[in-house]
C-alpha positions in Angstrom: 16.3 13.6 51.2 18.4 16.5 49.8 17.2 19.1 48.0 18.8 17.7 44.8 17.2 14.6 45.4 14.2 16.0 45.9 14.2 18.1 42.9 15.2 14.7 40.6 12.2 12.9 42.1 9.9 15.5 40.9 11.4 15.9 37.9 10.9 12.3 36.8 7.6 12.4 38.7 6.5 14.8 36.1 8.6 12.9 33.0 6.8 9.7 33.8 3.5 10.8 34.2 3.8 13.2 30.8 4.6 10.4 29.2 1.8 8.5 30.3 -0.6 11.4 29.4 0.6 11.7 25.9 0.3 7.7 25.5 -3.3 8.0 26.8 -4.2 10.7 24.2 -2.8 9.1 20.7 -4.5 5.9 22.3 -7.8 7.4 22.4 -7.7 9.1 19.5 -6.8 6.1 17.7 -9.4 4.1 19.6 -12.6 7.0 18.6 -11.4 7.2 15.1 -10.1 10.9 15.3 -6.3 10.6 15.0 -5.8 12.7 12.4 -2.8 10.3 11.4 -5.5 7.8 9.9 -7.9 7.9 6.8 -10.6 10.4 7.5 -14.3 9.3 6.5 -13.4 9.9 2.8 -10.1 8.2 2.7 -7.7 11.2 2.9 -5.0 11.1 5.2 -3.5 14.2 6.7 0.6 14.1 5.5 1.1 17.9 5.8 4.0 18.3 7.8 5.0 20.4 10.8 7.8 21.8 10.9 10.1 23.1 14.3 11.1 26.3 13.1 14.7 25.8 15.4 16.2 23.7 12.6 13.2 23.8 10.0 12.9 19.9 9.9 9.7 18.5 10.5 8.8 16.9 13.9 9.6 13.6 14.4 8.3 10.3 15.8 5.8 10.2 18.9 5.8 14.7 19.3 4.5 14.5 15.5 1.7 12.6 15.8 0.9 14.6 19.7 1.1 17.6 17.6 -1.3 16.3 14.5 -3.5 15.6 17.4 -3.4 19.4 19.3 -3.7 20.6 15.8 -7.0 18.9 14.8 -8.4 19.2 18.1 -7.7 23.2 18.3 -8.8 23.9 14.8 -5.0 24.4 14.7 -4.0 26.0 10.9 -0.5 26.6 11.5 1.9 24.3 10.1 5.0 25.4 12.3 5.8 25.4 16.1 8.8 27.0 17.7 9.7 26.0 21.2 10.9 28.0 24.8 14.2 28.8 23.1 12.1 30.3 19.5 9.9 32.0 22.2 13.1 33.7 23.5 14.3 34.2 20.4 11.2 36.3 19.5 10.7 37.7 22.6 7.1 36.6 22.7 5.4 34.6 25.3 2.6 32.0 25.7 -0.8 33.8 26.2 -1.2 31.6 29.0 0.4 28.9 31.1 -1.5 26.1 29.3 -0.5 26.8 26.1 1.7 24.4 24.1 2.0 20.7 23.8 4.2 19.5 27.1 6.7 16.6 25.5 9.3 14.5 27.1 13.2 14.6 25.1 16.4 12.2 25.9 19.5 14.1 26.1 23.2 12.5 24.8 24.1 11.3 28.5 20.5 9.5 28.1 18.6 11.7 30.8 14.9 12.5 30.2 13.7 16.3 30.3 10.4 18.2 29.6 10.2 20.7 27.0 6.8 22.3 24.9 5.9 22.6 21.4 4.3 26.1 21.1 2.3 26.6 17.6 1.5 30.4 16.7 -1.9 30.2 17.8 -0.5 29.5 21.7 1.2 32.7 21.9 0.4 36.5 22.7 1.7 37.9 19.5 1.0 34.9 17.3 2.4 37.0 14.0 5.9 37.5 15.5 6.3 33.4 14.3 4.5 33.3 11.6 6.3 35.9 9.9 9.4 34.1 10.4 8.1 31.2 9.0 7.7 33.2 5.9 11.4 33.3 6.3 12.5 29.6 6.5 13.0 27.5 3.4 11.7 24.0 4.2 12.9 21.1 2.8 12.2 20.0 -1.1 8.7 17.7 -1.6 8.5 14.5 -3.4 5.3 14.4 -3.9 5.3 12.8 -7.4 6.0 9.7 -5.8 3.5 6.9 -3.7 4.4 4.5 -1.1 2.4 1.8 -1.1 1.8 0.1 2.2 1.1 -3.9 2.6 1.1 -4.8 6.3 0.1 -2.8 9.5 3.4 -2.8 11.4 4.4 -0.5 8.1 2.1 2.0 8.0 3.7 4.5 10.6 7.3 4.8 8.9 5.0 5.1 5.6 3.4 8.0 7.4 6.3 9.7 8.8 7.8 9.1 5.7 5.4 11.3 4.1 5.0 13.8 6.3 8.9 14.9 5.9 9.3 14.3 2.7 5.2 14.8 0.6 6.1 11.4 -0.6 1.9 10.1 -1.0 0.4 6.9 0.6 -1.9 4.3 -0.8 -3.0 2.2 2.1 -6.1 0.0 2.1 -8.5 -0.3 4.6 -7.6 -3.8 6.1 -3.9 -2.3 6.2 -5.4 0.3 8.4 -7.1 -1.6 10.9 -4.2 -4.0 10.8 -2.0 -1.2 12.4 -4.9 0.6 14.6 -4.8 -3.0 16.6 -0.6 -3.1 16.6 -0.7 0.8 17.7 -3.4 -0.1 20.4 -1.6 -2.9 21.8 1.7 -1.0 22.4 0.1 2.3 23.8 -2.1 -0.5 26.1 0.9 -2.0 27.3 2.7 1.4 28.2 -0.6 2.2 30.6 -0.8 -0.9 32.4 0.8 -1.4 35.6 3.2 -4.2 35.5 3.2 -7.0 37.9 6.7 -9.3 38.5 4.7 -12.4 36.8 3.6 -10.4 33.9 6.9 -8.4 33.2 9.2 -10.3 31.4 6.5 -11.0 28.4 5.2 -7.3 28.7 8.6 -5.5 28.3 8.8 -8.0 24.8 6.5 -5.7 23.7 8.2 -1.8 23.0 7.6 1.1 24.4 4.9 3.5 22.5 7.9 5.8 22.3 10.4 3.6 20.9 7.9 2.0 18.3 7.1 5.5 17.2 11.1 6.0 16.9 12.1 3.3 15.4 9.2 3.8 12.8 11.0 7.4 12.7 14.1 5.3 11.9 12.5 3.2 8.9 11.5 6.4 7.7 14.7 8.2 7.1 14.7 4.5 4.8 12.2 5.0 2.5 12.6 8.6 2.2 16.1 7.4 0.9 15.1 4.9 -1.4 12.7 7.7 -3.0 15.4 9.9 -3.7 17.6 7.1 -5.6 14.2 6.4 -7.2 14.0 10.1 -8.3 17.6 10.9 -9.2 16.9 7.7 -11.9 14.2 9.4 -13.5 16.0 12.4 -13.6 19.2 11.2 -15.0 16.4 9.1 -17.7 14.5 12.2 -18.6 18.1 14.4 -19.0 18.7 13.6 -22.8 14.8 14.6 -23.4 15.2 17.6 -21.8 18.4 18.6 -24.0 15.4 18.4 -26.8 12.6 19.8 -25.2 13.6 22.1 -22.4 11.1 23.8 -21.7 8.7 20.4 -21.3 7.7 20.1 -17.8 9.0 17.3 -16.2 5.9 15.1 -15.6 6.3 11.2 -13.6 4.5 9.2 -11.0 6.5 6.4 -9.3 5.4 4.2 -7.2 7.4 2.2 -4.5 6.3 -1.1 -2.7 8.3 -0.9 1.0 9.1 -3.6 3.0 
């Protein structure tokens, strides 16, 4: 074997096996009860958003929920990361080689490479990214607005959904464990070993990655349908306002999806 070949075999050694690792962990924690993407023991659910400080958008899909796990778990209060490039950027370092949240990305020629998620709290001079945090402006909230979820197999673009955009949720409890049993099954599925018998009916069943980016997908959705939803009530309230201009705006909306 060449040393190119050798060097792509380790390379996807260490993809596949990421992977696995980070399937393992939002599987547990959904399992125990800590994901910090479900209703705590008072019914509150965690929507604040993290934001990459590359392109001030907040994280997406599968690396969101990872990082809503890291944070919880560390104690975590930062609400940005920055990755190796940020790190250059800032010329900072990790404070040590474990730092950061390892995470697997698909380039445009559809090749898989390994990347980290640094937060503040990973790095030697944890202040150099927080003060440029000060500096970003992150995207607008629409938090007057509630999404109210009816089935399970919604609940994570409802979630992501909320997270980019401060949309709020109102889930139920059988909702909850409706999706805790979906989100089991698919993580399950990505840790078992396959045999030729089992495969074809396995592989009906997606990829924890590709559930959490096509939920990503449904997200971009609703988050679209809210801001229809509020451009209405602005355009309604506009004559009111030409009365009484200096009346805050005040409205709750509430959208059903699916």
């Amino acid at each position: 074997m060449t040393e190119k070949e050798q060097l792509s075999t380790k390379n996807a050694f260490s993809e596949y096996y990421i992977q696995l690792h980070n399937v393992k962990v939002l599987k547990e924690a959904v399992e125990n009860g800590t994901a910090p993407f479900l209703p705590n023991s008072n019914g509150v659910i965690d929507t604040n958003p993290i934001y990459n400080l590359n392109n001030a958008i907040c994280v997406n899909d599968m690396n969101l929920l990872l990082l809503k796990c890291k944070q919880a778990e560390m104690g975590i209060t930062s609400n940005v990361v920055g990755t190796h490039h940020t790190l250059q950027s800032l010329k900072t370092a990790p404070a040590s080689k474990d730092k950061g949240l390892s995470y697997v990305w698909r380039d445009d020629d559809k090749k898989y490479h390994t990347a980290r998620y640094y937060f503040p709290e990973d790095l030697k001079e944890p202040e150099k990214m927080q003060e440029k945090s000060f500096k970003v402006k992150f995207p607008q909230k629409l938090n007057n607005q509630t999404i109210s979820v009816t089935k399970g197999s919604d609940y994570l673009p409802a979630y992501f959904a909320a997270c980019e955009s401060g949309l709020k949720l109102n889930v139920s409890k059988e909702v909850i464990e409706e999706f805790k049993k979906e989100f089991i099954a698919v993580a399950a599925n990505n840790l078992e070993k396959k045999n030729d018998k089992e495969k074809e009916i396995k592989n009906m069943i997606p990829s924890l990655r590709s559930y959490c980016v096509n939920a990503d997908i449904a997200a971009k959705e609703i988050i679209k349908k809210a801001y229809g939803n509020e451009n209405k009530a602005e355009q309604k309230q506009a004559p009111q306002k030409q009365i009484q201009h200096d009346r805050k705006k005040s409205y709750d909306q509430d959208i059903t999806i699916f």
